[in-house]
C-alpha positions as CSV (number, residue, x, y, z in Angstrom):
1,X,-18.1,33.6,18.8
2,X,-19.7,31.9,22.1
3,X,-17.8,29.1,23.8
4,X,-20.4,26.7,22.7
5,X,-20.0,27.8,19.3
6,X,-16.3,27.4,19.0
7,X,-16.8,23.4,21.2
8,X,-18.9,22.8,18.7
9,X,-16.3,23.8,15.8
10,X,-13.8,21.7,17.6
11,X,-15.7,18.5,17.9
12,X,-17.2,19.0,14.3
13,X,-13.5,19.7,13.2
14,X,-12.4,16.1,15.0
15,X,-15.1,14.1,13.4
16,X,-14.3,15.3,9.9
17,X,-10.7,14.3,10.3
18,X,-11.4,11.1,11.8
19,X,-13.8,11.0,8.0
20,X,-11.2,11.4,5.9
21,X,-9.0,9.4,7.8
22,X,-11.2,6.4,7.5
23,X,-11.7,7.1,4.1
24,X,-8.0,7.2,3.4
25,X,-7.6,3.8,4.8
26,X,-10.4,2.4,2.4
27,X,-9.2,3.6,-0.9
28,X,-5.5,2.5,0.6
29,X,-6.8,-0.7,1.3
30,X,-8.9,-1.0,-2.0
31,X,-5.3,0.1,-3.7
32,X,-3.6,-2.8,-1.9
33,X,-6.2,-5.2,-2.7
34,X,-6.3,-4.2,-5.9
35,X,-4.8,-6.4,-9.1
36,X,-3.2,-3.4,-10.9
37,X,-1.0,-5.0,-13.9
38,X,1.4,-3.3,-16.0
39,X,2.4,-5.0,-19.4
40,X,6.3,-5.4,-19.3
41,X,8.3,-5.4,-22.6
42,X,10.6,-7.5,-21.3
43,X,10.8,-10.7,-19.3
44,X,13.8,-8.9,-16.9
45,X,10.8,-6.2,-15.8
46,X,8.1,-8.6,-15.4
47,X,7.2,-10.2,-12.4
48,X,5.9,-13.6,-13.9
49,X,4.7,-14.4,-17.5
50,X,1.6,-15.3,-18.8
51,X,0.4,-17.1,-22.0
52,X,-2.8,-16.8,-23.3
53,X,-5.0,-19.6,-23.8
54,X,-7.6,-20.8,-26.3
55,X,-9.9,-22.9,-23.9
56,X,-10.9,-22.0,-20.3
57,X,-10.0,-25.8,-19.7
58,X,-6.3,-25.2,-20.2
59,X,-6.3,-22.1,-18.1
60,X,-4.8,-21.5,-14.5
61,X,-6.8,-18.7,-14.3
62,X,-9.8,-17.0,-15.9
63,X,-9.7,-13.1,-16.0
64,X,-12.3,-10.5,-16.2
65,X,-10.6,-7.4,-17.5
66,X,-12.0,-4.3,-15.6
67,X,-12.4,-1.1,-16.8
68,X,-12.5,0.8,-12.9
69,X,-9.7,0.4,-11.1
70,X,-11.5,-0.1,-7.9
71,X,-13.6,-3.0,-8.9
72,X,-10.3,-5.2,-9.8
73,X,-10.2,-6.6,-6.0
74,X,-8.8,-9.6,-4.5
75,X,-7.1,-12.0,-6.1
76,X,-10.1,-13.5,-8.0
77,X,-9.1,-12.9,-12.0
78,X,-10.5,-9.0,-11.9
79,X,-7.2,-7.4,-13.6
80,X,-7.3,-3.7,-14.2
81,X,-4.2,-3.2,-16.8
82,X,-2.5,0.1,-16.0
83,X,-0.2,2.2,-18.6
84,X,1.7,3.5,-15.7
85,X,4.6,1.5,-14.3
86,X,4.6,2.5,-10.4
87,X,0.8,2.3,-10.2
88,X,1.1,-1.1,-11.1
89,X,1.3,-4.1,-8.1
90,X,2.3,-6.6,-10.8
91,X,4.2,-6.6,-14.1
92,X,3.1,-9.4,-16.7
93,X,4.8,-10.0,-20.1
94,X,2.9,-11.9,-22.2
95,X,4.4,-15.0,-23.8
96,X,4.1,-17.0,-27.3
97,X,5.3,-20.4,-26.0
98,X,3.5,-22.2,-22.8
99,X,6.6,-23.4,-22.0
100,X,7.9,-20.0,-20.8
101,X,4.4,-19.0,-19.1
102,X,4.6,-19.1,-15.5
103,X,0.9,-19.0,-15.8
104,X,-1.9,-19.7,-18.0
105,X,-5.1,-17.5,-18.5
106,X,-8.5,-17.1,-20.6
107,X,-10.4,-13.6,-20.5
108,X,-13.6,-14.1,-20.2
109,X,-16.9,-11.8,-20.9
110,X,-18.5,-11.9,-17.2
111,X,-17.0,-11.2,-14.3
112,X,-18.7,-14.2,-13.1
113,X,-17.0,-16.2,-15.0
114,X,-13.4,-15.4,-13.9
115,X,-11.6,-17.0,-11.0
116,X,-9.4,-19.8,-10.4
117,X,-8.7,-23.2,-11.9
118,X,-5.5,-24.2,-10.6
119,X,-5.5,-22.8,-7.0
120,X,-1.9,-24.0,-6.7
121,X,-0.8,-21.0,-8.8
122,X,-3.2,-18.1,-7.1
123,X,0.6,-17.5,-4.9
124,X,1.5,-15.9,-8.0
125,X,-0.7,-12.5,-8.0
126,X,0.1,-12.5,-4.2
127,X,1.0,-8.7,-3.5
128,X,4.9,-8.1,-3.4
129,X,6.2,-6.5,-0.8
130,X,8.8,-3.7,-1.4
């Protein structure tokens, strides 16, 4: 192989690391952005707990369930729910009493529809740091 040839290898070797380098930093940045809940079974495990509302007016926060993990960004009501624990950057237990609800929530049908009510809860879904 020329000289030229085995330049060119090098530089096109650089570029693709420096590719799937920046594309490792997006999907880790999309994973940290990312509202990722795991359903606790009990309130020891969970991080807060939630009630489930019957009006959108007595909600905290309205929530879009998505089905794509990637398109539950920010902290905007887009909730993917995960069935693995670690995956997870919050764990929820749903409650029966409001009393015991750390927050209130309404799913809604359209992602346009989610988001927040009461903005003085939104520290709640705030990532924890390990």
């Amino acid at each position: 192989m020329s000289p030229d040839k085995q330049i060119k290898m090098v530089l096109l070797s650089k570029k693709m690391r420096g590719f799937f380098f920046l594309l490792f930093s997006l999907v880790s940045v999309i994973d940290v952005l990312s509202q990722k809940l795991f359903i606790a079974d009990f309130a020891s495990d969970a991080d807060f707990k939630v009630i489930i509302v019957e009006q959108p007016s007595q909600a905290d926060l309205k929530v879009y369930r998505e089905k794509i993990v990637s398109q539950a960004k920010g902290n905007r009501g887009f909730w993917y729910f995960t069935k693995i624990r670690s995956e997870a950057n919050k764990k929820i237990l749903f409650v029966k009493y409001l009393s015991e609800a750390d927050l209130k929530i309404y799913f809604v049908d359209y992602k346009s529809q989610a988001g927040w009510i009461n903005e003085k809860k939104k520290y709640i879904l705030e990532k924890i740091e390990d």
